[in-house]
VEXKOLZA-855851 format. One line per 8 residues: number of its first residue (from 1); their letters; for each residue z, y, x of N, C-alpha, C, O. Coordinates in steps of 0.02 Angstrom, whole numbers. Each point is the difference from the previous one (the first is absolute). Layout:
N
NUM	A	Z,Y,X,Z,Y,X,Z,Y,X,Z,Y,X | ...
***
This chain:
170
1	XXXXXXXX	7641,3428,2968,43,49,-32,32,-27,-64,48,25,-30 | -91,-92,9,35,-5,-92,43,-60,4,38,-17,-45 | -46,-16,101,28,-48,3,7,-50,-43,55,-23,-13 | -124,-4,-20,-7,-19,-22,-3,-89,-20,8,-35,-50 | -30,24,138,-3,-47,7,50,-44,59,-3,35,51 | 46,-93,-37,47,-37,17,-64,-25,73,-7,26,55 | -28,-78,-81,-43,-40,43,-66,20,-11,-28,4,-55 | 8,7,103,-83,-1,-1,-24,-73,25,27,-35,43
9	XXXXXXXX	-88,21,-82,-46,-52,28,-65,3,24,-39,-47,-6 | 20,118,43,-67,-1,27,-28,-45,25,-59,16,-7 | 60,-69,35,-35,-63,40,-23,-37,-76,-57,-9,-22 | 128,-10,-11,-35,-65,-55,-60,58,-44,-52,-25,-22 | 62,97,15,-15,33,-67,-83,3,35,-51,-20,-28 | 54,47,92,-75,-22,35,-32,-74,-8,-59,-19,-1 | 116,-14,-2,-42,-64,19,-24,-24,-76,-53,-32,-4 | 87,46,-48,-26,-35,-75,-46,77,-23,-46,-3,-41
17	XXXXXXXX	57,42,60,-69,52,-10,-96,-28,36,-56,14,-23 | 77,-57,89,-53,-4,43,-26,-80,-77,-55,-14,-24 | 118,-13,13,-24,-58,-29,-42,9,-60,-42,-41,-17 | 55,104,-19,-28,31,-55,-70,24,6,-40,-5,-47 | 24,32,108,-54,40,21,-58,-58,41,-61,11,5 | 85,-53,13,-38,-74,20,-17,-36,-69,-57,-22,5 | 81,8,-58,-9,-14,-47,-43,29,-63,-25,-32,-46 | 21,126,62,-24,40,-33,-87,-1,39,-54,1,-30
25	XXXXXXXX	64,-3,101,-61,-25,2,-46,-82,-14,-60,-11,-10 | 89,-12,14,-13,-39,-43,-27,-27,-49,-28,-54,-12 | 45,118,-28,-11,6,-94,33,-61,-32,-28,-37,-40 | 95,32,64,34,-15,-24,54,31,-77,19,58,2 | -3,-91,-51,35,31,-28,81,9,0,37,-48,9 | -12,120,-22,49,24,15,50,-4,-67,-20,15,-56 | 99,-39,71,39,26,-44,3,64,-27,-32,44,29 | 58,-32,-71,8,64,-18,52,42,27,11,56,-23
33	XXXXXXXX	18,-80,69,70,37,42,-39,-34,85,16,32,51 | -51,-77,-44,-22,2,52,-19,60,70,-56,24,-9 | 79,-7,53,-33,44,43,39,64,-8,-2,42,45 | 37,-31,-98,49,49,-23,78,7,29,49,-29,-24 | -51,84,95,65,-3,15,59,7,-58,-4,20,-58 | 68,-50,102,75,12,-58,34,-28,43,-8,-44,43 | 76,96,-76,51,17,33,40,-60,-59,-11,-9,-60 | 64,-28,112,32,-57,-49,98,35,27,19,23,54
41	XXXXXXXX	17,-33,-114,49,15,10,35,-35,51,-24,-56,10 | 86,73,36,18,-48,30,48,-46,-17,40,-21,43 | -39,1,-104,69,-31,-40,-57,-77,-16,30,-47,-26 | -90,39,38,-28,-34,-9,-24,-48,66,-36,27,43 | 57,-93,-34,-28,-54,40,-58,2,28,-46,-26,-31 | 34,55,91,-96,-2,19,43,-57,62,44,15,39 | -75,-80,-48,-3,-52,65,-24,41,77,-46,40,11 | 86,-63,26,-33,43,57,12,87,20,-23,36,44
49	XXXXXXXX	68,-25,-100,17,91,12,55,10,-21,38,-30,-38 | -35,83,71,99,16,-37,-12,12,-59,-54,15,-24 | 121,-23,-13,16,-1,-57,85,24,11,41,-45,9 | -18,117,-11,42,25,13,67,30,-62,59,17,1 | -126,-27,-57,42,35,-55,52,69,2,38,26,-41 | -58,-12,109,5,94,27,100,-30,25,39,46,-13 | -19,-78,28,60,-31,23,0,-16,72,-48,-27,28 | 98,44,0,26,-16,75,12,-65,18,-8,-29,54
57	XXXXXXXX	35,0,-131,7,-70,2,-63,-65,21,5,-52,33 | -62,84,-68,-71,-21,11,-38,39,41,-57,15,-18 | 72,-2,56,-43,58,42,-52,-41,36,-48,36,13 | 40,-100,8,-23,-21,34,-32,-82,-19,-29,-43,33 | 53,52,-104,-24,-75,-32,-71,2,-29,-23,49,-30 | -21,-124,46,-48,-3,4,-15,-51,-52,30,-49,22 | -58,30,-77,18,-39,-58,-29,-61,13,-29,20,51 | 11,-83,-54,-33,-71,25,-50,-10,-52,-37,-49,-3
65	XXXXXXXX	36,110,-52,-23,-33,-73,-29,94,-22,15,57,17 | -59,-87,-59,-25,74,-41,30,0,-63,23,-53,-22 | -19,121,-19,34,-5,-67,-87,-10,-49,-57,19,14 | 80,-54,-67,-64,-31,-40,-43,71,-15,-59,8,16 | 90,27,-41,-49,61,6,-43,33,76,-50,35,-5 | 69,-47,49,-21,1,61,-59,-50,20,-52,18,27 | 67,-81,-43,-59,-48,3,-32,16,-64,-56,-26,1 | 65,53,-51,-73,-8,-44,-35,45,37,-55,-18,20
73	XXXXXXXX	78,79,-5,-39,71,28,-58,-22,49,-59,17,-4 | 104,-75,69,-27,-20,52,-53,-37,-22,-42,-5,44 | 25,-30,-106,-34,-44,-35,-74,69,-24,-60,-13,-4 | 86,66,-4,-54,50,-41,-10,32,85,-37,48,-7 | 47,-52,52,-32,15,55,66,81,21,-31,51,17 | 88,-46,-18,30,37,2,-19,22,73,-25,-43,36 | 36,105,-12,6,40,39,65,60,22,-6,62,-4 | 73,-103,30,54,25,8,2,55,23,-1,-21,58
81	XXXXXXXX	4,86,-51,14,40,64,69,-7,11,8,1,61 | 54,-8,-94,56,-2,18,43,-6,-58,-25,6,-56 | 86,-18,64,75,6,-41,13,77,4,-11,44,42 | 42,-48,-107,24,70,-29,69,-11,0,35,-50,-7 | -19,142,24,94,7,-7,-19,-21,-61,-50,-18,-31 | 146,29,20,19,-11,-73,99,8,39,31,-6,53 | -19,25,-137,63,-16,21,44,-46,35,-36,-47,-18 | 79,20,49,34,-63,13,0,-31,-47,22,21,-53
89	XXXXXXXX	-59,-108,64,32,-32,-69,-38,26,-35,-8,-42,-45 | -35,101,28,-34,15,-68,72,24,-50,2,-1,-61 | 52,22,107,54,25,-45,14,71,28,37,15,48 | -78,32,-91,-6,66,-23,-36,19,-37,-18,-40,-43 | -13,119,43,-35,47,-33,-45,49,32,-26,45,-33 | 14,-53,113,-15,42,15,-15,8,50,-30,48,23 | 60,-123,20,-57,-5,54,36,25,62,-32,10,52 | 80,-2,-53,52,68,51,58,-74,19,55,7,27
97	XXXXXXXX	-76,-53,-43,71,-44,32,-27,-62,33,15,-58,-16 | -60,78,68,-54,-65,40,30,16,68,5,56,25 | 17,-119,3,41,22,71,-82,14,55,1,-11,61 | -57,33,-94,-61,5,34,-9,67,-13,-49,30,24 | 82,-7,-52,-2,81,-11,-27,30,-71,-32,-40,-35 | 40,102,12,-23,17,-65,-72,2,-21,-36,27,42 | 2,-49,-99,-68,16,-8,18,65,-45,44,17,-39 | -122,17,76,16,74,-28,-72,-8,-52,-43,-44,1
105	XXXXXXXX	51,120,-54,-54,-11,-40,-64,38,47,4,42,45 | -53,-68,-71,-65,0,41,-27,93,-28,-39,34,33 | 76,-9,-103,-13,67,-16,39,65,12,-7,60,-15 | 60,-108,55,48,57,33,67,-43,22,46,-29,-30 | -65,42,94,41,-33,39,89,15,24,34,-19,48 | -23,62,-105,58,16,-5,27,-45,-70,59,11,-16 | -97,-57,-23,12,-53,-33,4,-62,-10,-48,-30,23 | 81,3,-46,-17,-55,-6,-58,-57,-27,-38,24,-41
113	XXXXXXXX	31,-68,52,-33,-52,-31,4,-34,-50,-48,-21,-33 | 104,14,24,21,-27,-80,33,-92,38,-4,-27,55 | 30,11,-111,7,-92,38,2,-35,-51,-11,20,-57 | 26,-80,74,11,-22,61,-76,-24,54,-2,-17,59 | -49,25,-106,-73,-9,34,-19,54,16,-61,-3,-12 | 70,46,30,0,83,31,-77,3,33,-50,34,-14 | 65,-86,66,-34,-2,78,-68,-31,-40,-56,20,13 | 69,-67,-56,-63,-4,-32,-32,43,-43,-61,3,-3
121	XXXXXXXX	90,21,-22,-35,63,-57,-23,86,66,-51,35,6 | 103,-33,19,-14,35,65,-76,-6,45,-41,43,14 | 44,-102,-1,-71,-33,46,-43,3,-43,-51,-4,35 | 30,10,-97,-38,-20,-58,-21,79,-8,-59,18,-2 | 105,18,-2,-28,98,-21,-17,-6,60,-51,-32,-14 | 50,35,81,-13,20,51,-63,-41,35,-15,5,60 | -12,-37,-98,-70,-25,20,33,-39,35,26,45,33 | 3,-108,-3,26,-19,48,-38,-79,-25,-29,-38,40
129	XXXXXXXX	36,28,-99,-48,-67,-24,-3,27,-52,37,47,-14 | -87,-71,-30,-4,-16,-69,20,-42,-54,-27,10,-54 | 45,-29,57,80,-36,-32,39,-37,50,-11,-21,57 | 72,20,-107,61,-18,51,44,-39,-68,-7,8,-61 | 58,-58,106,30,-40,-55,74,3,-3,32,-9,53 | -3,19,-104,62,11,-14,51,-35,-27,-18,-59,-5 | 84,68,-19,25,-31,-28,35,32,-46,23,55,15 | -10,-81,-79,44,66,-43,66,-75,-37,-9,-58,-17
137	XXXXXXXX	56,92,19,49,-20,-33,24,36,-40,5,-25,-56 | 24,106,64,6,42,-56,-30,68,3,19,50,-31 | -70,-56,75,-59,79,14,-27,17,35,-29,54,0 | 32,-125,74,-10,-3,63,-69,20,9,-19,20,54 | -20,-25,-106,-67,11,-14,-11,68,-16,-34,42,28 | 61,-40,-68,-27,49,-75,24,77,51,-38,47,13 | 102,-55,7,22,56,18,-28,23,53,-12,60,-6 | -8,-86,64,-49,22,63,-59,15,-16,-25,50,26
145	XXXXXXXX	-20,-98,-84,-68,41,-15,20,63,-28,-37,46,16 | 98,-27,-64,-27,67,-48,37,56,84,-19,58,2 | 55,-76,41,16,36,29,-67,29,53,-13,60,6 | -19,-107,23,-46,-3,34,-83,14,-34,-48,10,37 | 41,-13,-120,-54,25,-28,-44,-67,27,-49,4,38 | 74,-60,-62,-52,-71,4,35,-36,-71,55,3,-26 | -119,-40,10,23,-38,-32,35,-68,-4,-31,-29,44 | 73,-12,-66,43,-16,16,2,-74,-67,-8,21,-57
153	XXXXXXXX	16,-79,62,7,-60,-47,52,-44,14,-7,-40,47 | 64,42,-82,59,-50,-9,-36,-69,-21,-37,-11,-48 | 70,-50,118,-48,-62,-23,57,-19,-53,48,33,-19 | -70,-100,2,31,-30,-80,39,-73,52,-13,-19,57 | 56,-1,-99,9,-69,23,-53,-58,-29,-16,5,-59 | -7,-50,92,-46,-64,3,-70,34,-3,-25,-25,-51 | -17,66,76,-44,44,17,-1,-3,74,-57,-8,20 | 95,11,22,8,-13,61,52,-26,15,46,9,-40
161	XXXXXXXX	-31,-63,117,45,-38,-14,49,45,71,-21,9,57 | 67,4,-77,55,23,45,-5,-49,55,-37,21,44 | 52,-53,-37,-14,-47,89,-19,29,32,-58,20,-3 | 101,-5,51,-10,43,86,16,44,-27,-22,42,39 | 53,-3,-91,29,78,-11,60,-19,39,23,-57,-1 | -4,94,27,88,17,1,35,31,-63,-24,51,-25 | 80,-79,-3,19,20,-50,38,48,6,37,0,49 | -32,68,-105,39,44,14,71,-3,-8,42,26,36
169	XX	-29,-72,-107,65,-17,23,8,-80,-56,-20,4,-58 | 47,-62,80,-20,-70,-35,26,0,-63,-9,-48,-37
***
């Protein structure tokens, strides 16, 4: 109904959950994001999955490479469940311009989500994972958590390295 999410990855999100739980018996030690589903925007490079950026143009492109924030995650034992709408391009407010259809708000579905990370702040109120990763250029963040009642962090530049983002505009 929230439309929240572009791609699902149930097979990989099972399969690095089973890797977590083989390891947990174990008594092995765990990252601190280890074993913890999340919803990753789809404007971001996952090797091996679409990466659509909510466009007709990419509807079907599959990246050869992860974005660096994607491999550190995979490094802390990430657990994908899927790509999040978002606007096209990550160029809106609100989440209503994804040729994958509108994400609605998870507290009334006669609203919106906020954007351009909607589908992530969306999936995030709605129990769908427990964190989810975004992108903000001028609120892409900020504006979907206060719409959606999550909290919400604008990254910094050289804190994380843009590689594998799609840019919103060069």
């Amino acid at each position: 109904d929230l439309n929240a999410f572009i791609t699902l990855d149930e097979d990989g999100a099972y399969k690095s959950a089973e890797q977590v739980d083989k390891k947990i018996a174990k008594g092995g030690k765990l990252h601190v994001l280890e074993g913890i589903p999340a919803g990753i925007k789809d404007i971001l490079n996952t090797k091996g999955i679409k990466t659509t950026c909510a466009s007709p143009f990419l509807k079907d492109f599959v990246p050869p490479y992860d974005a660096t924030v994607i491999e550190k995650l995979k490094e802390s034992g990430l657990v994908m469940v899927g790509k999040t709408n978002l606007d096209e391009f990550a160029c809106g407010s609100s989440t209503e311009h994804s040729c994958f259809g509108i994400t609605k708000n998870p507290y009334d579905l006669k609203r919106v989500a906020g954007g351009s990370s909607g589908g992530s702040a969306a999936a995030l109120a709605a129990d769908m994972c427990l964190y989810s990763i975004g992108t903000d250029t001028g609120g892409s963040i900020r504006l979907p958590a206060s719409f959606c009642g999550v909290y919400g962090m604008k990254v910094t530049y050289g804190r994380v390295s843009r590689s594998g983002v799609t840019s919103m505009a060069s």
